[in-house]
C-alpha positions, 0 to 999 in steps of 0.5 A: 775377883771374878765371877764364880761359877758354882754350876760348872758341871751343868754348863759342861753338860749343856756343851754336850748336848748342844754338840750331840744335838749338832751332830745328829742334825748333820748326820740327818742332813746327809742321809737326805741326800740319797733317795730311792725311786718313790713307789708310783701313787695312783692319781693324786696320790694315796694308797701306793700301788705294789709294782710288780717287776717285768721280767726280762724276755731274751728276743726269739729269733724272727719274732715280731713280739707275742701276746698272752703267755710266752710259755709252751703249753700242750693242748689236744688239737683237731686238724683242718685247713683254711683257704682265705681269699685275701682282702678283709680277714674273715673272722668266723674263719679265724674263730673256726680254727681257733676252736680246733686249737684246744686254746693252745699257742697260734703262730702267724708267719710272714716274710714282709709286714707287721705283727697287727695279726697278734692283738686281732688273733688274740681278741677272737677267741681263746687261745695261750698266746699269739706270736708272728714270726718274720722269716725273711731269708734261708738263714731264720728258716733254718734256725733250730729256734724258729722250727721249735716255735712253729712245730709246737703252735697249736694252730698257724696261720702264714699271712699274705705278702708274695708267695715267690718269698715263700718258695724261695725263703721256706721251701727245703728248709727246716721251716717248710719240714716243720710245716709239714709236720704240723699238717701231716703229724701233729695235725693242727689247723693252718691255714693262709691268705693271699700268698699265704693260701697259693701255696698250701696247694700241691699244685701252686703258682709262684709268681716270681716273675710277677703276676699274670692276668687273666688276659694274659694267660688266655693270650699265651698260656705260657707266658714267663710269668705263668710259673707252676710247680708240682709238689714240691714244698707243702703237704696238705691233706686233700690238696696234693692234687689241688692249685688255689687262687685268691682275690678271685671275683675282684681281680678276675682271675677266673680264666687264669685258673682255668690255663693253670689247670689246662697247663698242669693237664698237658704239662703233667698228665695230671687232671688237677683240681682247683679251689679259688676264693674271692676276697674276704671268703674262707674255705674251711675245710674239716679233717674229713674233707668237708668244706663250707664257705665263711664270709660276708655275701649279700646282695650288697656285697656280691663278691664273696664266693668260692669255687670247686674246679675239676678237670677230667683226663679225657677232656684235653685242651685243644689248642694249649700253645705259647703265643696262641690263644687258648681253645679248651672247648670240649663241647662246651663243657671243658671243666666242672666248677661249682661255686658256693656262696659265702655265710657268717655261718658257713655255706654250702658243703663240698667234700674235697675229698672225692670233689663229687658234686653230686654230694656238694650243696648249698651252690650252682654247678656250671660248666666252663670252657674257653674259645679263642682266648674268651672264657665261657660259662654256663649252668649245668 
């Protein structure tokens, strides 16, 4: 006989429970293989950390990136203009119109470079966001994006570079429209450096035919790169009858902006003014007209001034020819200049309003003039 078995329903239950069991096990296995991402643990490990995911932002045309929050905000904003020398950004300068945004939007503009002024702009004060915007051709400044951006900053800053790449990019198109309408509607502080500051005068000198010296322009005043042109792009307050200069005491660049006033005199008929700052010089002018001189003078450092030039209708200049030395004598006192040096707090006032140095504070005024192609000064 063989054997029996008298527990036939317990071995049937084992056989099942072993295959239940079996197949659990394999149903696990194949589960293991898929994964999600594991939640990233700080350090060694511990507590995960909640991951908040970045949204995706759409590029804005010409933009070089923002920081701080890329959505508009309205802030109430108070005008004024800043005129920088080039060379080391003045930062009191920057703070200054960063107070006049409300803490609103800034925008830098350029036509060559990088966004570096985005982190530093936004590291001097409050404000909702930084943007640099690169418009390197007619077609982004003409872009209906582009103007928006600019038309609603609260302040605006245009960088240096070469100011002939802003006549020709921005100027008649709805970039240098939207410009305008934040120095003349909206009111918002502006202001530029280098390049960025030659053409925020009515009157500027484009150097699109390179630049020109000093010696230069004494020599022949009207040498092919002495290229100026008459109100034709910006609208600042104050400065329709104004031409700047910038990188002034470093580059000696004071008998230059002595033939750009002499040319726009014979050329024009118009006695124009000039403002002139030296490097790492802001002039910051209020709404009302009143400058004062930011930056970082000292006896160490001497190079920190601004100047106030003013021509008179009468005092013409008596040899102004091309191939000819310049004569602008008229006694010796052909055009009133006053300079100011520079503070971290501000120095001097002038009030380029009515540029009556009788007003004017805080400098020297002088007289210059040039005799055969040699620019003189003298105290007056």
């Amino acid at each position: 006989m063989g054997e029996i078995n008298f527990f036939p329903f317990i071995v049937f239950d084992m056989k099942s429970s072993l295959f239940v069991l079996i197949m659990i096990f394999c149903l696990s296995a194949l589960g293991c293989g898929k994964s999600t991402e594991p939640t990233p643990t700080p350090g060694g490990g511990g507590t995960p950390v909640p991951v908040t995911p970045t949204p995706t932002v759409k590029k804005r045309p010409a933009s070089l990136g923002v920081v701080g929050d890329s959505s508009n905000v309205v802030k109430t904003v108070t005008g004024g203009m800043v005129l920088m020398g080039g060379g080391t950004d003045v930062d009191a300068a920057f703070k200054w119109m960063i107070e006049r945004s409300g803490g609103g939007d800034v925008v830098v503009i350029r036509a060559t470079g990088t966004n570096a002024y985005n982190p530093y702009i936004y590291g001097l004060g409050s404000v909702n966001s930084v943007e640099t915007l690169l418009i390197n051709s007619k077609e982004l400044a003409n872009n209906d994006s582009v103007a928006y951006i600019i038309r609603n900053a609260e302040m605006l800053f245009i960088a240096g570079g070469d100011q002939s790449d802003y006549m020709n990019f921005w100027r008649g198109t709805k970039v240098e429209k939207a410009l305008n309408y934040l120095l003349t509607e909206k009111k918002a502080p502006l202001g530029g450096t280098s390049a960025g500051c030659a053409i925020l005068g009515g009157f500027y000198y484009s150097g699109e035919n390179g630049g020109v010296t000093s010696a230069e322009a004494l020599q022949n005043p009207y040498v092919n790169t002495m290229t100026l042109y008459n109100n034709d792009f910006l609208k600042a307050p104050y400065l329709q009858n104004v031409i700047t200069d910038q990188h002034y005491l470093t580059r000696t660049r004071e008998g230059r902006s002595m033939v750009f006033l002499g040319r726009i005199l014979k050329d024009w008929g118009i006695a124009a003014k000039g403002i002139a700052a030296d490097e790492r010089t802001a002039v910051c002018i209020a709404p009302d007209g009143k400058a004062q001189v930011y930056g970082d003078y000292s006896s160490t450092r001497p190079y920190s001034y601004a100047y106030f030039m003013a021509t008179d209708a009468a005092k013409q200049p008596e040899k102004l020819l091309a191939y000819n030395e310049v004569m602008w004598k008229n006694g010796e006192q052909a055009v009133a200049v006053y300079e100011i040096p520079a503070s971290v707090n501000g120095g001097g006032n002038f009030n380029v309003a009515n540029f009556k140095f009788s007003e004017a504070t805080g400098g020297k005024a002088y007289w210059w003039w040039i005799d055969g192609g040699v620019l003189n000064k003298k105290l007056q």
